[in-house]
N, C-alpha and C positions, 0 to 999 in steps of 0.2 A: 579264794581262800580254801574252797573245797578241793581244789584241783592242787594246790598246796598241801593241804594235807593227806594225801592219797600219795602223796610222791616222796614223802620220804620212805614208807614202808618200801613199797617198791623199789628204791633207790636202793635199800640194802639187798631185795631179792636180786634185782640184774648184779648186783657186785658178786654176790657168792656164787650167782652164774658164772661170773667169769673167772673170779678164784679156784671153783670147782671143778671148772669146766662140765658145767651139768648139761650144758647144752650147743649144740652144733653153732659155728659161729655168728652166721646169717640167723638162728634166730636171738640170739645173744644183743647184733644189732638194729631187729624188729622192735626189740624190748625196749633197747636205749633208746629209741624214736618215738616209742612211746611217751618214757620219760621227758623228753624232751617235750611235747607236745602240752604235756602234764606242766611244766616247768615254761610253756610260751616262750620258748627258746626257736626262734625260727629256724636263727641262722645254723643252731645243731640239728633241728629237723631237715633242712635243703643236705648239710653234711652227712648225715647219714643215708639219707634216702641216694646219693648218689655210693653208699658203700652199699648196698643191697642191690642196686640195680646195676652198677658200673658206670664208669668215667664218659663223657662223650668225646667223642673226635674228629675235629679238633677240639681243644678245652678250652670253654667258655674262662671268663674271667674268677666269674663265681664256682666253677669246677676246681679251676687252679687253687683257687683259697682254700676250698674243701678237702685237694687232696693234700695239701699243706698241715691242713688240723691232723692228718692221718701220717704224716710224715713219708708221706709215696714220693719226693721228688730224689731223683739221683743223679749222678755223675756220671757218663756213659762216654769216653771217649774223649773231653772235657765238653759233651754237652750236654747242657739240661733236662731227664728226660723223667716221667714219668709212667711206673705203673699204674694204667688205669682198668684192671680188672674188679670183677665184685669179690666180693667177700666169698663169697657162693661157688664164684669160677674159678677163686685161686685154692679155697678147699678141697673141691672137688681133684684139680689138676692135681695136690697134696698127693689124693687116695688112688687114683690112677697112675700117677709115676711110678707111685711104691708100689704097686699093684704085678708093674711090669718092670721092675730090678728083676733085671737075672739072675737066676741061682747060683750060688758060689762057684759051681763048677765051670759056667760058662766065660764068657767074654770078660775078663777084669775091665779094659777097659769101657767097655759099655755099662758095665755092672757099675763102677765107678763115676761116672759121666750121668744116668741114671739118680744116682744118691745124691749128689751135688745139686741136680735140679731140684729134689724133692727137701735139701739143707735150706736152699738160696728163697723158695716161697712158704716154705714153713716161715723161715726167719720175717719173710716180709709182712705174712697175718702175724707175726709176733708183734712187729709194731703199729700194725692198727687196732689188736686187742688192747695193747700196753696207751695207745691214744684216748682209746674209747674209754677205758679202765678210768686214767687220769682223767677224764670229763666228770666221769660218772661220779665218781668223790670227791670231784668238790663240789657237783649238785649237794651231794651224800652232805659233805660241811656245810655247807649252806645252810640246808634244809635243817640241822640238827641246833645251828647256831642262831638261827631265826625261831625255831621253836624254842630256846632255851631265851630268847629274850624275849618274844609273846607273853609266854609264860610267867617271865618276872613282870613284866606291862602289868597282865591281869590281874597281878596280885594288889600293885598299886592302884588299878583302877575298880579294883572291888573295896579295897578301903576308902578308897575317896566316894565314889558313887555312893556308899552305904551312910556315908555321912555328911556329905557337903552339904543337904538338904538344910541340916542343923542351921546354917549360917547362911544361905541362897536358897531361899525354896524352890525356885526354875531351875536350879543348878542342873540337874541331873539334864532336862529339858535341853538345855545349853548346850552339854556336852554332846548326848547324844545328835545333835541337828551339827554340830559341828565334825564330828565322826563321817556321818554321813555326805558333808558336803566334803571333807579330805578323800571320801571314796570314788566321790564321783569322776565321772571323766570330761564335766567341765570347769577350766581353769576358772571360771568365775565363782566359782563356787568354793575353788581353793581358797580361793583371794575372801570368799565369807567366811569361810573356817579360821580365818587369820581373826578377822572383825569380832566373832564369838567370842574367841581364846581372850581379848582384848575387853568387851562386855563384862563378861565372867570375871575376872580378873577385878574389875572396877566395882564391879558389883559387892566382891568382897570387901574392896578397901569400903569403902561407904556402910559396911554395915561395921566391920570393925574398927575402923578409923573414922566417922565421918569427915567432913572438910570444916575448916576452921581456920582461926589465926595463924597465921605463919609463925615459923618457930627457928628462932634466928635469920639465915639468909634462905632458910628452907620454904618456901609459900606451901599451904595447905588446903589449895582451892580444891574444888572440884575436879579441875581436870590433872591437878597432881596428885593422882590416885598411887601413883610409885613412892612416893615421898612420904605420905601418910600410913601404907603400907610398913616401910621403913621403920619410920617413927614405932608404930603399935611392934614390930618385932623387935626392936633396940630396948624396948619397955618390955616386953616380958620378965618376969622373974624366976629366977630358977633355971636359968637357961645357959652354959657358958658362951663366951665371947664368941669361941671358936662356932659353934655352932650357930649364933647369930650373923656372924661375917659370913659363911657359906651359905647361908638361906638369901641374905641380902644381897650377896653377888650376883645368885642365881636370877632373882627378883628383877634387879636392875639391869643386868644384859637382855632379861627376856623383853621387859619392857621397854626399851630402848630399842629393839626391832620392830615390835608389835606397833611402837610411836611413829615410829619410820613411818613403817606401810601408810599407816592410818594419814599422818599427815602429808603423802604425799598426793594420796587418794582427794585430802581436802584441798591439797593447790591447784586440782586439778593437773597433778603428773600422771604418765603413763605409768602405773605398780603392776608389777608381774609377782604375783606367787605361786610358785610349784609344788606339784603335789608332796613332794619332798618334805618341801619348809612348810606348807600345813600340816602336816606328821607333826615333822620338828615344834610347831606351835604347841599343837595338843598334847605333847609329851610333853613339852614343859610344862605347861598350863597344870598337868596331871602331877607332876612331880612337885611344882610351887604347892599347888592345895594340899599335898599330903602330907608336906612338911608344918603349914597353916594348922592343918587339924594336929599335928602333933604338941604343936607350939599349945594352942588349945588345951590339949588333955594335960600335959606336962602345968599349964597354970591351972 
């Protein structure tokens, strides 16, 4: 998260680098290596680091791809061929050609032959700044569209944490252990985070639902925490339909995953959960309870 947050500022500084051209291009894509590093982007870390240092030859597999992201590959002849110098070597050669154009007076055609060269590799660092450029902005989106929904998360999850305790007093306990186990980097721990969101969840219905008589063909047991749920938001007052039905949609899709897992866990099935769908649990789990306490405050 730390190394997240350090990369979108950055992310705009390498862009105005290259908008501005404030700096030479090789280190332009020092910088982006960075970012990428920043961002745990391998595969643009291997593709840059062969734009700094140069192509090998012959080109590996993983060369080819790389210089593909940079758009180096041409038509030469009708064969496939590519430019594999650095960034560094085809700059330099830029300032040297022009360096040595001949002065108007002399040779047109050397004069002319001279400027073509120096047209043909300006053009080709055009398209690996214009590669780099396009990498680097949609990190840039990324980064701005991930913070802009962090930021709404925390909003929801500073009003629930500030309250759930009201109705669960382990609540907060719950969430946080289930946080942690979504962060971890083992899957079984995922697959806890599911079991929590699932807990928590039940936990709720039983303090404001308890379990009781079935109500029609609806049973109200204990282990029909979804249904009892239901029931206590279908009863609110004060609440319209429409807002009832989206609460209880939400409810019941969440639950009927969460039932999955859990019951396949007790047949003794093999359940895989990704660190993904543990996210996906806890934001539900986080959005269910905040509509609960709303229901709450509104009765």
């Amino acid at each position: 998260m730390i190394k997240r947050h350090d990369a979108l500022p950055f992310s705009e500084e390498v862009l105005s680098d290259i908008e501005l051209s404030r700096l030479p291009l090789q280190d332009v894509v020092r910088k982006a290596s960075r970012l990428a590093r920043l961002m745990d982007d391998f595969a643009a870390v291997e593709w840059l680091r062969y734009e700094v240092s140069g192509y090998p030859d012959p080109l590996t597999s993983e060369a080819v791809a790389a210089a593909d992201r940079s758009n180096r590959r041409a038509m030469v002849d009708g064969e496939v061929k590519f430019w594999t110098g650095s960034v560094g070597s085809l700059q330099a050669s830029v300032a040297v050609t022009s360096a040595r154009i001949p002065a108007s007076g002399d040779n047109a055609y050397e004069r002319s032959k001279a400027a073509q060269s120096v047209v043909e590799t300006q053009n080709k660092l055009d398209v690996i700044v214009g590669s780099i450029h396009q990498w680097v902005s949609s990190v840039n989106y990324e980064l701005r569209f991930g913070a802009a929904a962090e930021t709404a998360f925390s909003v929801v999850r500073s009003e629930v944490d500030g309250k759930i305790a009201s109705v669960v007093p382990d609540a907060v306990l719950k969430l946080a252990s289930a946080f942690e186990n979504a962060a971890s980097d083992n899957p079984e721990n995922w697959a806890g985070a599911a079991s929590t969101c699932r807990r928590l969840i039940k936990s709720v219905a039983d303090e404001l639902r308890p379990p009781g008589e079935a109500i029609g063909k609806h049973p109200m047991g204990d282990a029909n925490y979804v249904n009892r749920l239901v029931d206590w938001i279908v009863n609110r007052p004060g609440i319209s339909d429409t807002q009832k039905d989206v609460i209880v949609a939400d409810l019941e899709f969440l639950g009927r995953r969460l039932d999955a897992f859990t019951d396949a866990g007790n047949k003794g099935a093999h359940s895989e959960v990704t660190r993904f769908e543990a996210s996906r649990y806890i934001t539900g789990t986080y959005l269910f309870l905040g509509d609960v306490l709303g229901l709450q405050k509104d009765d």
